[in-house]
N, CA, C and O atoms as CSV, one atom per row, in Angstrom:
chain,resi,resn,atom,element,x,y,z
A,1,UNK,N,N,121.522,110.296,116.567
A,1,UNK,CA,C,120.399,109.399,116.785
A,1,UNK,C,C,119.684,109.178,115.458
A,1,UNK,O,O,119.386,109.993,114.585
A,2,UNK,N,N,119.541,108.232,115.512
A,2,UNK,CA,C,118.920,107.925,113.787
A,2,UNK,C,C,117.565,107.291,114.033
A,2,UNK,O,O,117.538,106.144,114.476
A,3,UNK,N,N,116.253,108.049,113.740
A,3,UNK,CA,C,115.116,107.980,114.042
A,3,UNK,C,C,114.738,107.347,112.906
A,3,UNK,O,O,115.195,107.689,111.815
A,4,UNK,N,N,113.586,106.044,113.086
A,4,UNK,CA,C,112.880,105.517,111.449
A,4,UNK,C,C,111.534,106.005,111.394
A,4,UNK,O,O,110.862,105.456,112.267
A,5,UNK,N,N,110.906,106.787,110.737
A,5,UNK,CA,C,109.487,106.681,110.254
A,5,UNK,C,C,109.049,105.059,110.616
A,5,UNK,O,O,109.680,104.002,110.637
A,6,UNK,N,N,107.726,105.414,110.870
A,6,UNK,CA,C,107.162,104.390,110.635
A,6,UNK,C,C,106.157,104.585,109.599
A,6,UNK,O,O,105.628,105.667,109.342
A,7,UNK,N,N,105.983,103.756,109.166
A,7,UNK,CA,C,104.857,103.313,107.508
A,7,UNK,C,C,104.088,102.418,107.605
A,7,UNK,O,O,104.632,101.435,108.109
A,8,UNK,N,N,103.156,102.282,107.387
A,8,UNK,CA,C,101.649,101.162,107.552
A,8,UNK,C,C,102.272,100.646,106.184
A,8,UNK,O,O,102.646,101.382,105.272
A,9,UNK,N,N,102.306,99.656,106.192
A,9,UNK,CA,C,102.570,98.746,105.155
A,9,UNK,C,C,100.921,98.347,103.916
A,9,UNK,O,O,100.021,97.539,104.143
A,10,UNK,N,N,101.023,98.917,103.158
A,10,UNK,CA,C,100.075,98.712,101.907
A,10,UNK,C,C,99.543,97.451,101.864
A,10,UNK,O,O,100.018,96.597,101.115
A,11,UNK,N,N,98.188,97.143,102.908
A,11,UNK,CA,C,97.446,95.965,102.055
A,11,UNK,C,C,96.852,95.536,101.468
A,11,UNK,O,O,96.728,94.366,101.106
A,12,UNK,N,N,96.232,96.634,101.198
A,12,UNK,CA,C,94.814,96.223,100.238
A,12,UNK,C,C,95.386,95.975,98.848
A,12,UNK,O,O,96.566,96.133,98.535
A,13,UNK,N,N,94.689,95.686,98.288
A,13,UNK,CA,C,94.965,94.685,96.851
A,13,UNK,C,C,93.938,94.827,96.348
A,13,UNK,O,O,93.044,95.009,97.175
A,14,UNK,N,N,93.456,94.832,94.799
A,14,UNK,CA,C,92.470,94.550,94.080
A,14,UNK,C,C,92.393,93.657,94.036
A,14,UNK,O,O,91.198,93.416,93.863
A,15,UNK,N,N,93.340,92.148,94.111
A,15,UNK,CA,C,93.103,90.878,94.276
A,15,UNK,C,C,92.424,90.174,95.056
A,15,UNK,O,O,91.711,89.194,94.841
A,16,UNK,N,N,92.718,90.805,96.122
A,16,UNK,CA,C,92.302,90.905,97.544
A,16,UNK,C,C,90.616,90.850,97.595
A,16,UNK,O,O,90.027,89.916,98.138
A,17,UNK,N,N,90.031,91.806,97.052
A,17,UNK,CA,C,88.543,92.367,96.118
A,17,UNK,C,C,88.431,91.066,95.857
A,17,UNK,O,O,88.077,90.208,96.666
A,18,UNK,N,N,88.838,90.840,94.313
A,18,UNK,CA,C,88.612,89.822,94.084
A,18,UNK,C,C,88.199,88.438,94.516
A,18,UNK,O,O,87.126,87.974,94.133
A,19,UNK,N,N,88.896,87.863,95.184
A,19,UNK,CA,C,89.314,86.785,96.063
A,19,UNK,C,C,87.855,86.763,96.843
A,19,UNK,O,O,87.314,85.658,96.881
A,20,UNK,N,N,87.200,87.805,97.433
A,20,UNK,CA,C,86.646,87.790,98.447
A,20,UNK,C,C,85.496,88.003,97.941
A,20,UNK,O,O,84.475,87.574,98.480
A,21,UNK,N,N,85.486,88.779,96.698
A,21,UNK,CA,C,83.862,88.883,96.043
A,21,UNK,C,C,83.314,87.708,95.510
A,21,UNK,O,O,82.096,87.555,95.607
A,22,UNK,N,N,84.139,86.679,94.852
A,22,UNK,CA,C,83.872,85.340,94.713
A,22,UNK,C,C,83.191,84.641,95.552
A,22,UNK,O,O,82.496,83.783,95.007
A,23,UNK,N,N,83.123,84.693,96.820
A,23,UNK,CA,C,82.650,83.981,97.954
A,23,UNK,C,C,81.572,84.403,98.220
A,23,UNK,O,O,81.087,84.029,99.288
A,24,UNK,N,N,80.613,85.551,97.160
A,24,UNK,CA,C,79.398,85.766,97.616
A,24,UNK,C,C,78.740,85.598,96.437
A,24,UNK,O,O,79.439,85.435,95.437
A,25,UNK,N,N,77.161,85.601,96.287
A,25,UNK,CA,C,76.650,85.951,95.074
A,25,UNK,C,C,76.105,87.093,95.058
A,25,UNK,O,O,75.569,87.785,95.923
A,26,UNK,N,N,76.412,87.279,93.368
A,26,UNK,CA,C,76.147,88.698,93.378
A,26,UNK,C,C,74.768,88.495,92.445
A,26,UNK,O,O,74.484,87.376,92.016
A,27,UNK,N,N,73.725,89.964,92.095
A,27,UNK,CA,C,72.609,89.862,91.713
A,27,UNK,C,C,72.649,89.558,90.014
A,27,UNK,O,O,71.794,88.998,89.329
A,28,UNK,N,N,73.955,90.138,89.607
A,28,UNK,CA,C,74.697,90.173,88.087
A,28,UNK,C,C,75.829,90.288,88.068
A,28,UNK,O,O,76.378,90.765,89.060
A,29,UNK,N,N,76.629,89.878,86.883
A,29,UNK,CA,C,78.160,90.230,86.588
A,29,UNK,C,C,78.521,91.173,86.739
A,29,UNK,O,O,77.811,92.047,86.242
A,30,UNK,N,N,79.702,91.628,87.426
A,30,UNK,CA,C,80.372,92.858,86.955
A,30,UNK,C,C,81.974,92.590,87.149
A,30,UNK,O,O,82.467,91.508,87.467
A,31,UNK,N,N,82.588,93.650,86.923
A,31,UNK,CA,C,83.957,93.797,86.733
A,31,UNK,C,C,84.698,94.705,87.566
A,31,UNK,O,O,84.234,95.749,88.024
A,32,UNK,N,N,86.038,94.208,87.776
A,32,UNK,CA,C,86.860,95.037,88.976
A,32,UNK,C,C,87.834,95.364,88.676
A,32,UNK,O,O,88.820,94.636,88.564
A,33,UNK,N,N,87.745,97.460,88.316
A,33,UNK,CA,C,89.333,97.678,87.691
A,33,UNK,C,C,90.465,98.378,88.691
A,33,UNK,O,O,90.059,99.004,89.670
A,34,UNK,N,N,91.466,98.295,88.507
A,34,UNK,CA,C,92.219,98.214,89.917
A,34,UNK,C,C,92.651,99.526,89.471
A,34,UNK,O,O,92.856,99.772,88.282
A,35,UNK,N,N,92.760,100.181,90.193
A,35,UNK,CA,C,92.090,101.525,90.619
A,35,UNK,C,C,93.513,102.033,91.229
A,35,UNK,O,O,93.227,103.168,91.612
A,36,UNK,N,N,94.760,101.841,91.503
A,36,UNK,CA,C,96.307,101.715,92.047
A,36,UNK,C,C,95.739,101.386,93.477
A,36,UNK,O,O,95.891,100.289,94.013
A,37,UNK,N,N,94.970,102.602,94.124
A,37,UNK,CA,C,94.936,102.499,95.862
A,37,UNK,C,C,93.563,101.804,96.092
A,37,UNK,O,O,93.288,101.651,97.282
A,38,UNK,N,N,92.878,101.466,95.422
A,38,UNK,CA,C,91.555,101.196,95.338
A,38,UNK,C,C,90.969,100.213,94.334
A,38,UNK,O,O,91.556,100.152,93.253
A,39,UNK,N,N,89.951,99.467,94.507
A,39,UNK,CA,C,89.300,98.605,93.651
A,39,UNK,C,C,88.119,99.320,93.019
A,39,UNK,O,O,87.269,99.739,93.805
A,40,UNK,N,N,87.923,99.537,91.641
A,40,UNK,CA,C,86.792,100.108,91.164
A,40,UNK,C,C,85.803,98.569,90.621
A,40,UNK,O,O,86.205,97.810,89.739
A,41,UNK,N,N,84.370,98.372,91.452
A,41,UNK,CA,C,83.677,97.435,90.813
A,41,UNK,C,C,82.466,98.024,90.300
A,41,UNK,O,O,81.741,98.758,90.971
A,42,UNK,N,N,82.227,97.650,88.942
A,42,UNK,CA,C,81.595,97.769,88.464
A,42,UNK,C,C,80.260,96.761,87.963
A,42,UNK,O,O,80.450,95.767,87.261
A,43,UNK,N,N,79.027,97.143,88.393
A,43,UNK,CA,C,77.737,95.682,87.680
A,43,UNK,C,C,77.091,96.933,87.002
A,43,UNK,O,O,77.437,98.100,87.186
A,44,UNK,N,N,76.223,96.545,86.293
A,44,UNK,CA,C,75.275,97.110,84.958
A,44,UNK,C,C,74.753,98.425,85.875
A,44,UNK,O,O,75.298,99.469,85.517
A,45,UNK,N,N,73.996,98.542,86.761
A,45,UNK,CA,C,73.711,99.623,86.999
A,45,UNK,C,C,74.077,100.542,88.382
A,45,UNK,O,O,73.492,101.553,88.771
A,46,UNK,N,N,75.300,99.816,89.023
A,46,UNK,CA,C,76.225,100.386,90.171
A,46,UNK,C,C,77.280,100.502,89.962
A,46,UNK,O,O,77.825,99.789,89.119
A,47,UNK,N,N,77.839,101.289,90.539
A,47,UNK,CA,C,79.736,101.752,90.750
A,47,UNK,C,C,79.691,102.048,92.341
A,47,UNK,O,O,78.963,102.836,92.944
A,48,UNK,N,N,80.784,101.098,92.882
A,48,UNK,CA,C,81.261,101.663,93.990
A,48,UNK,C,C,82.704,101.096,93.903
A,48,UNK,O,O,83.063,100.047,93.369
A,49,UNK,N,N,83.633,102.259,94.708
A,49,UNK,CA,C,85.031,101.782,94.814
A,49,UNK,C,C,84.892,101.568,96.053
A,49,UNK,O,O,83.962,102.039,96.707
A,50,UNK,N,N,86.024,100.651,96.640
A,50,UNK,CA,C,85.890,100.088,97.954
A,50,UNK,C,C,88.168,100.326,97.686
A,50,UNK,O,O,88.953,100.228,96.743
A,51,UNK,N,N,88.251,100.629,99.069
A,51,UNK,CA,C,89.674,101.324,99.215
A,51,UNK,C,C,90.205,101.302,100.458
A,51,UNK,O,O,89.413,101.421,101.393
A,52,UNK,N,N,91.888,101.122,100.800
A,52,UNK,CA,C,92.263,101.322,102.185
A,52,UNK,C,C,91.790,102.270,103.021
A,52,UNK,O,O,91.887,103.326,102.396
A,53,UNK,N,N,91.239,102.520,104.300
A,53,UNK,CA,C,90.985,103.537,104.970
A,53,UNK,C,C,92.065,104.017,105.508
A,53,UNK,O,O,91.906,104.855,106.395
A,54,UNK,N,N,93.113,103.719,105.218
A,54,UNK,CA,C,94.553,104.390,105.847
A,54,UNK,C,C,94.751,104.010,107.234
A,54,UNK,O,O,95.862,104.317,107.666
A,55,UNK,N,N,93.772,103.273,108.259
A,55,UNK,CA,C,94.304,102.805,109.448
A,55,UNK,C,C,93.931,101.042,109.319
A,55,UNK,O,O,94.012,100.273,110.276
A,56,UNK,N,N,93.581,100.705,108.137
A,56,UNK,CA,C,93.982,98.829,107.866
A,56,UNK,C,C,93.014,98.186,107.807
A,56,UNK,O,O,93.005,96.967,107.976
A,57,UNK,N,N,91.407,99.308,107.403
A,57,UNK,CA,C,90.340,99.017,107.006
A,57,UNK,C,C,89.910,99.424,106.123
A,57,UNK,O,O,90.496,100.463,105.818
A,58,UNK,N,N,88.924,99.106,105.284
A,58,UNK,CA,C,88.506,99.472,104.218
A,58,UNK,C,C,87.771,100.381,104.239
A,58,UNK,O,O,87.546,100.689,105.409
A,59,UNK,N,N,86.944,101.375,103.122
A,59,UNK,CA,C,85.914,102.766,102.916
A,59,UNK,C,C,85.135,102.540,101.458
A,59,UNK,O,O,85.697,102.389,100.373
A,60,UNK,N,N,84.354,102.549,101.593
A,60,UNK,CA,C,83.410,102.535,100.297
A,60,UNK,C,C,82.704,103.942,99.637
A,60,UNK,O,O,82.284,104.844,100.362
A,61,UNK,N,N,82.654,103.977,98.479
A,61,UNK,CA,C,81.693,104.622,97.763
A,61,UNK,C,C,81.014,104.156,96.955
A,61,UNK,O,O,81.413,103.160,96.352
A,62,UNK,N,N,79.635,104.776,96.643
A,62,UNK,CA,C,79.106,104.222,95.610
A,62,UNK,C,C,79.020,105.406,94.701
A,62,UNK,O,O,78.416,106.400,95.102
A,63,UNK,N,N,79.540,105.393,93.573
A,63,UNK,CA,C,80.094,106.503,92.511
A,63,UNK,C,C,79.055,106.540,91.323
A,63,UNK,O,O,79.104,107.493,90.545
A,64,UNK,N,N,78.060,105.485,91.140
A,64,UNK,CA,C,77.518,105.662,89.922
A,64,UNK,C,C,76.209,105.090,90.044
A,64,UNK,O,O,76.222,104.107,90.784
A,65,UNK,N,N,75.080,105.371,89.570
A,65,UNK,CA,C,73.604,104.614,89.933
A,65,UNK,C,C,72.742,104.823,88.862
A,65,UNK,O,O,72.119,105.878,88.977
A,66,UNK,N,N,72.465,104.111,87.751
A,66,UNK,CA,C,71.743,104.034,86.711
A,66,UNK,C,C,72.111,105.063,85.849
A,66,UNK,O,O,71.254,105.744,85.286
A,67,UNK,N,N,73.920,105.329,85.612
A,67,UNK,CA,C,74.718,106.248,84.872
A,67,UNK,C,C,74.930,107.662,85.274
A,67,UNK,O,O,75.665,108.553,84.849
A,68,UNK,N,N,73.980,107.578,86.307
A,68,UNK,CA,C,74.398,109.158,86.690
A,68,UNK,C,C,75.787,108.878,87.903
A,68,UNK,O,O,75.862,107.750,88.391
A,69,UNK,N,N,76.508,109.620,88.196
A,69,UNK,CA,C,77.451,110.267,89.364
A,69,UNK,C,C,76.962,110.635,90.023
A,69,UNK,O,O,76.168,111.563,89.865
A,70,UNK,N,N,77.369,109.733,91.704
A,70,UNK,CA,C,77.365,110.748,92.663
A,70,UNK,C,C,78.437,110.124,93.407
A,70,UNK,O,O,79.338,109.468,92.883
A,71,UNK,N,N,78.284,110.399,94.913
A,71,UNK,CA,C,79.294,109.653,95.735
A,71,UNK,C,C,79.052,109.795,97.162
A,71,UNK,O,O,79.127,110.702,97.991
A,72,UNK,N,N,78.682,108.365,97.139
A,72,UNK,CA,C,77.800,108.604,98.288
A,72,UNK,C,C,78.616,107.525,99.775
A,72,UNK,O,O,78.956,106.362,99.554
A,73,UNK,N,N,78.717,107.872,100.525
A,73,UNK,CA,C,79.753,106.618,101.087
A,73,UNK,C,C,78.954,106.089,101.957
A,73,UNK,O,O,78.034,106.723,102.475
A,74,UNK,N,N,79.226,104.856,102.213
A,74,UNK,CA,C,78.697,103.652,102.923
A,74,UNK,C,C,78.034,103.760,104.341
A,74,UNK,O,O,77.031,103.146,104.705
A,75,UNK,N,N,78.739,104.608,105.040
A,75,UNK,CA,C,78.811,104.784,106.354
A,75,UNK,C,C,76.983,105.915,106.363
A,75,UNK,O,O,76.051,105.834,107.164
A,76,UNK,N,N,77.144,106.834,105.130
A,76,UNK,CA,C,76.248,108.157,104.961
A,76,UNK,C,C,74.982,106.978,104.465
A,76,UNK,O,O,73.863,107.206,104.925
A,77,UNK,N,N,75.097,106.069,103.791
A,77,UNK,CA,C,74.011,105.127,102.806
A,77,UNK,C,C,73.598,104.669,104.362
A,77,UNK,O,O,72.451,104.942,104.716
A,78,UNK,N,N,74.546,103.933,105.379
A,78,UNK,CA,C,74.012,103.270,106.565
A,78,UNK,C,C,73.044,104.037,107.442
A,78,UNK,O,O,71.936,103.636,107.796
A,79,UNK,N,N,73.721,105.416,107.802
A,79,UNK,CA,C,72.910,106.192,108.584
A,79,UNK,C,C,71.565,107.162,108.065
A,79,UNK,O,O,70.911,107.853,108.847
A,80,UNK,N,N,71.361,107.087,106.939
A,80,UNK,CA,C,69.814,107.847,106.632
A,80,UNK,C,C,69.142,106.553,106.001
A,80,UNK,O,O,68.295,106.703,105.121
A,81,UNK,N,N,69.426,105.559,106.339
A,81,UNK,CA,C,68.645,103.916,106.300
A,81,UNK,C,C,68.571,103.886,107.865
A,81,UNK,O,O,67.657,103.145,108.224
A,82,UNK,N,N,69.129,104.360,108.726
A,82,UNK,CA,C,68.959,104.099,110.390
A,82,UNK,C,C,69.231,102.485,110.373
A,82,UNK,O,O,68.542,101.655,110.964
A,83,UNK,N,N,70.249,102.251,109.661
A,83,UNK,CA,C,71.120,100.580,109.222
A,83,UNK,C,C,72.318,100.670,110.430
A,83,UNK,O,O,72.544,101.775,110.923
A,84,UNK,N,N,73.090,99.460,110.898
A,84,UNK,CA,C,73.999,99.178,111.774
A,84,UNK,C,C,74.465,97.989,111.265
A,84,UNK,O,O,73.921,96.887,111.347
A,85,UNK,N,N,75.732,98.338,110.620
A,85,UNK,CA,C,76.958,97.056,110.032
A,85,UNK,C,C,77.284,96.362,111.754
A,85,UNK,O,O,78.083,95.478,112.064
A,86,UNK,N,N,76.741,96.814,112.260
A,86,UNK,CA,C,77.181,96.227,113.710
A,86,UNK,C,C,75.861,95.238,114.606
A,86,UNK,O,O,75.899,94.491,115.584
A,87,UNK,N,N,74.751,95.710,113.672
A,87,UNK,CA,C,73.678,94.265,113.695
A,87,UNK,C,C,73.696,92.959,112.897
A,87,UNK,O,O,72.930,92.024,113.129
A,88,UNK,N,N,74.669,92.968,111.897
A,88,UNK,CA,C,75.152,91.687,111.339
A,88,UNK,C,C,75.651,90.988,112.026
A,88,UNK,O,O,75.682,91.081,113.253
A,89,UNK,N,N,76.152,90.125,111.329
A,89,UNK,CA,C,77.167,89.039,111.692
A,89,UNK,C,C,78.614,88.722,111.225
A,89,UNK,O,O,79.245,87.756,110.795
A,90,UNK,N,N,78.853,90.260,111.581
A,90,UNK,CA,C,80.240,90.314,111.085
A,90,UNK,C,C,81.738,89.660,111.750
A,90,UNK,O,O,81.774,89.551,112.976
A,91,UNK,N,N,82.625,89.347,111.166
A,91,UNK,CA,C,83.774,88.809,111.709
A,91,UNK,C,C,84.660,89.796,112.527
A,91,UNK,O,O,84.954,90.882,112.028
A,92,UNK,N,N,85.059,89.476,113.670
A,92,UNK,CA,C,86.070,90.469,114.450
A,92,UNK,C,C,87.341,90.468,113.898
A,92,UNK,O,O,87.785,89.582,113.167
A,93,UNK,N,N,87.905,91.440,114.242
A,93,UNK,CA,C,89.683,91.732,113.719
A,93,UNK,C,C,90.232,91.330,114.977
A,93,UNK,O,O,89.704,91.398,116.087
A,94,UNK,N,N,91.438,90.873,114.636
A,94,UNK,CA,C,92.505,90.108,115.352
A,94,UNK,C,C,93.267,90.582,115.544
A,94,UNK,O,O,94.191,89.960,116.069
A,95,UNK,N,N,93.444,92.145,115.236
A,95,UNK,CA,C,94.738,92.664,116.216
A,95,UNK,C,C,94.281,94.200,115.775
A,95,UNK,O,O,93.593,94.574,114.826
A,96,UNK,N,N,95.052,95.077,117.033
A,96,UNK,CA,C,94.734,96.268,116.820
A,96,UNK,C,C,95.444,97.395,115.514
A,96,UNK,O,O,95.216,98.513,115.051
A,97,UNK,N,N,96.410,96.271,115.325
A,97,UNK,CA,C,97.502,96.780,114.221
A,97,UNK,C,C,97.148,96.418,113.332
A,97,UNK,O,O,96.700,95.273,113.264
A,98,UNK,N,N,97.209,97.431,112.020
A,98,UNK,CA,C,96.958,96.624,110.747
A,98,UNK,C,C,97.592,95.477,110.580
A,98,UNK,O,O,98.564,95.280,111.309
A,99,UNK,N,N,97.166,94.312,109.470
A,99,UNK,CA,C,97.905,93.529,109.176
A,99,UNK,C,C,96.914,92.671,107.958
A,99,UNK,O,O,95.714,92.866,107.763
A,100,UNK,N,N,97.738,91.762,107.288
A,100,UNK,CA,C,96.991,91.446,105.997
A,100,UNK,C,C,95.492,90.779,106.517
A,100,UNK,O,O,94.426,91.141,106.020
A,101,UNK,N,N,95.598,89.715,107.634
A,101,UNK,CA,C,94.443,89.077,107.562
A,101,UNK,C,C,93.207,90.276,108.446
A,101,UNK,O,O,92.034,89.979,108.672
A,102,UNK,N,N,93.559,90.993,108.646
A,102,UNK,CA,C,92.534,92.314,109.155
A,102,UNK,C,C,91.742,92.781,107.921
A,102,UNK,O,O,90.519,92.899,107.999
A,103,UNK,N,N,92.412,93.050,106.776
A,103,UNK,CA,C,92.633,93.987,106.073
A,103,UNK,C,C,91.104,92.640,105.317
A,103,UNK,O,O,89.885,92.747,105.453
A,104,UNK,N,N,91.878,91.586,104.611
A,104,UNK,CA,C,90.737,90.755,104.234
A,104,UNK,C,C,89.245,90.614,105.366
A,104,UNK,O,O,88.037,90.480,105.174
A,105,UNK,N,N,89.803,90.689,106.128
A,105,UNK,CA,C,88.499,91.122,107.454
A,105,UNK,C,C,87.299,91.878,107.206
A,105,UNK,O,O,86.107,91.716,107.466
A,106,UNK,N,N,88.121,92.927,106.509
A,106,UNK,CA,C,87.591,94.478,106.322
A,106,UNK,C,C,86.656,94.324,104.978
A,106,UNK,O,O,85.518,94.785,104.888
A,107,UNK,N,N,87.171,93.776,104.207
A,107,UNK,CA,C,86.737,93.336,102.947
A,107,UNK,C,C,85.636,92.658,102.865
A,107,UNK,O,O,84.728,93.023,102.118
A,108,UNK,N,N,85.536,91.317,103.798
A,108,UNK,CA,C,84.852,90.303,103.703
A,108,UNK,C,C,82.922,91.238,104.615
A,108,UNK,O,O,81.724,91.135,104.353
A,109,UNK,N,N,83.623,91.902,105.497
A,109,UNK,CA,C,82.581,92.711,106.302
A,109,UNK,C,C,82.203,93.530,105.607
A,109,UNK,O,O,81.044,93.183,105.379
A,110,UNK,N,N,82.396,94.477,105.053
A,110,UNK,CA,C,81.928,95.283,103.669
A,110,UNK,C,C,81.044,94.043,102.609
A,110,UNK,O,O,80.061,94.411,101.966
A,111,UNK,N,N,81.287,93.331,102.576
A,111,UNK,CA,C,80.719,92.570,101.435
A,111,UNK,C,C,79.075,91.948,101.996
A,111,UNK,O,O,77.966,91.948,101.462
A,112,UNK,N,N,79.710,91.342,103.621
A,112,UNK,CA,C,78.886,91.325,104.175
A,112,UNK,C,C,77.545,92.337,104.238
A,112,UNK,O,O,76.379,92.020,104.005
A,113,UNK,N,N,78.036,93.558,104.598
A,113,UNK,CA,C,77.022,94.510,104.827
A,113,UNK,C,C,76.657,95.015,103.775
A,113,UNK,O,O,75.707,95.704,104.149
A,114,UNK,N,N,76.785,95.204,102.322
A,114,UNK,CA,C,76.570,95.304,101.035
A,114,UNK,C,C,75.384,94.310,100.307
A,114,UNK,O,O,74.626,94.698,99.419
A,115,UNK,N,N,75.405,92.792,100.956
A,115,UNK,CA,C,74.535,91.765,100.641
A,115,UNK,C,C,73.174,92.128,101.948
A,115,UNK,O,O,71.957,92.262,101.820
A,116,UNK,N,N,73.779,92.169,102.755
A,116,UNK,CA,C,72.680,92.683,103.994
A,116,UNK,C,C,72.061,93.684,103.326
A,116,UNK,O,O,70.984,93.315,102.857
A,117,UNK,N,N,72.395,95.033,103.066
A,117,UNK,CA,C,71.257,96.092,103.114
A,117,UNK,C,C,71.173,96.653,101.753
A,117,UNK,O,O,70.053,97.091,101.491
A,118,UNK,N,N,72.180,96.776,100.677
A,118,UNK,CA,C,72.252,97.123,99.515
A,118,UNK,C,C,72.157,96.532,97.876
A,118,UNK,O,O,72.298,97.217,96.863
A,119,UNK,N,N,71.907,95.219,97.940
A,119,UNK,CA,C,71.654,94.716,96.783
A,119,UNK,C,C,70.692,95.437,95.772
A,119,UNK,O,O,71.054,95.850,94.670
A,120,UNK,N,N,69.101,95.564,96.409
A,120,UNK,CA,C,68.543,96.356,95.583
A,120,UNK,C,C,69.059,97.229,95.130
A,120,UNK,O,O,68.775,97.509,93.966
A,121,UNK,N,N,70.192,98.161,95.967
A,121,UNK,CA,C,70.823,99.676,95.034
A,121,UNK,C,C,71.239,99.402,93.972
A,121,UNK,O,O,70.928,99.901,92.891
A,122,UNK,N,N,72.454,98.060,94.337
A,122,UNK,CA,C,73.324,97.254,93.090
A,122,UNK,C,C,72.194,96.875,92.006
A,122,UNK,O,O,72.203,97.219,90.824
A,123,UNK,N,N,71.441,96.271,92.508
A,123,UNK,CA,C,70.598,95.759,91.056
A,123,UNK,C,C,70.163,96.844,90.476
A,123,UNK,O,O,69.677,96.507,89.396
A,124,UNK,N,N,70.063,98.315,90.678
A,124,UNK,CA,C,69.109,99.350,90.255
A,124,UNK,C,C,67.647,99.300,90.908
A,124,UNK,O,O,66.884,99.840,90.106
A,125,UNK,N,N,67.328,99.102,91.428
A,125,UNK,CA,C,65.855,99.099,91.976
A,125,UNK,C,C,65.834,99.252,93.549
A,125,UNK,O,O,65.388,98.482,94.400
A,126,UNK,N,N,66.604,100.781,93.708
A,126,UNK,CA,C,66.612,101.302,94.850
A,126,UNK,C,C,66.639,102.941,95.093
A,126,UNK,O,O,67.054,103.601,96.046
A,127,UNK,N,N,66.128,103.261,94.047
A,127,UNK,CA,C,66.037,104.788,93.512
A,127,UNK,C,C,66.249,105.814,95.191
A,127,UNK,O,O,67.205,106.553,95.426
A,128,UNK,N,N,65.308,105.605,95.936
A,128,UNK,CA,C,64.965,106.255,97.315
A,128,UNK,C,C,66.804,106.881,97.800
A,128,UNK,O,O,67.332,107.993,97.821
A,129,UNK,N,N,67.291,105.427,98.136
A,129,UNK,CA,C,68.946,105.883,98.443
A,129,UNK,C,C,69.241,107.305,97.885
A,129,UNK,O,O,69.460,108.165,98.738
A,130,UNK,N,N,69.275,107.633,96.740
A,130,UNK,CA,C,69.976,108.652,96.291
A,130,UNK,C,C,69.461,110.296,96.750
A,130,UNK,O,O,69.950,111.423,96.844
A,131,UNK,N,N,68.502,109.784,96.902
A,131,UNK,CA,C,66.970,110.924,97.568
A,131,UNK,C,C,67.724,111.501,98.794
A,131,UNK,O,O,68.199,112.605,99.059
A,132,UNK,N,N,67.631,110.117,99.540
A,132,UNK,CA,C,67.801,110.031,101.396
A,132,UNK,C,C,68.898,110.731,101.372
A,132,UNK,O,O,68.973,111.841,101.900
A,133,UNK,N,N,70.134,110.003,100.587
A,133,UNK,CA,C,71.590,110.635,100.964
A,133,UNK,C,C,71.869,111.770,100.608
A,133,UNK,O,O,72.848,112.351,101.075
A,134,UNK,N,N,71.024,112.347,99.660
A,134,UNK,CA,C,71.476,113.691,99.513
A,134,UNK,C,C,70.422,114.795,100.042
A,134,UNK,O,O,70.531,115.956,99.647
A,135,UNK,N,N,69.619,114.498,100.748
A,135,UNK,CA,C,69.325,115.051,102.229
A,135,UNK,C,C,70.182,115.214,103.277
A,135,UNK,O,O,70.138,116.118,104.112
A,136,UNK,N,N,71.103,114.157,103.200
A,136,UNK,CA,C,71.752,113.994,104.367
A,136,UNK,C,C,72.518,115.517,104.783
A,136,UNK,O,O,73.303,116.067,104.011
A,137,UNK,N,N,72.275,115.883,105.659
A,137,UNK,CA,C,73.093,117.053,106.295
A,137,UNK,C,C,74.504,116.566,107.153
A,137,UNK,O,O,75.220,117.408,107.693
């Protein structure tokens, strides 16, 4: 009997990033270095990588905040803000299986919820975040 693995097929892309960060405005320039599994973006006083979540959605961190390191992830930034990516107006996914146009889904909703509640972090003039999240228990 000859059994196949199955494999989630690799979608995320730094292009992908790309493509989709264009379609918003951002507060300043920054730059996006492709990271192999992950997109590293960088503006003047934020770092967050944004990356496959391994089931065909995306995961964020924010890695850097007025030069210092930390790493703080999106989901931890949402919940000690008492924030809900699920009070936007986000786009639904179209199938329960990964697949490319999910995957840009994932992307475009992250970006979404990034312009919703986090710009001030991105611009630097959100000091509190770093406070809150590392309270977080």
């Amino acid at each position: 009997m000859n059994e196949e693995r199955f494999e989630i097929e690799d979608l995320f892309s730094t292009s992908m990033v790309e493509e989709i960060m264009k379609e918003f405005v951002w507060p300043m320039p920054y730059k996006i270095i492709d990271d192999d599994f992950s997109a590293e973006v960088i503006f003047p006083e934020c770092t967050f990588i944004i990356s496959d979540d391994g089931l065909g959605a995306t995961d964020l961190d924010f890695t850097s905040y007025k030069g210092k390191d930390l790493r703080i992830n999106i989901s931890v930034a949402l919940w000690v803000r008492n924030l809900k990516a699920s009070d936007l107006n986000l786009i639904k996914r179209v199938s329960v299986w990964p697949n490319e146009e999910d995957m840009k889904t994932s992307i475009k909703n992250t970006m979404i919820t990034l312009q919703a509640y986090f710009l001030p972090f991105i611009a630097g003039n959100d000091d509190e975040l770093i406070e809150e999240a590392e309270n977080f228990h």
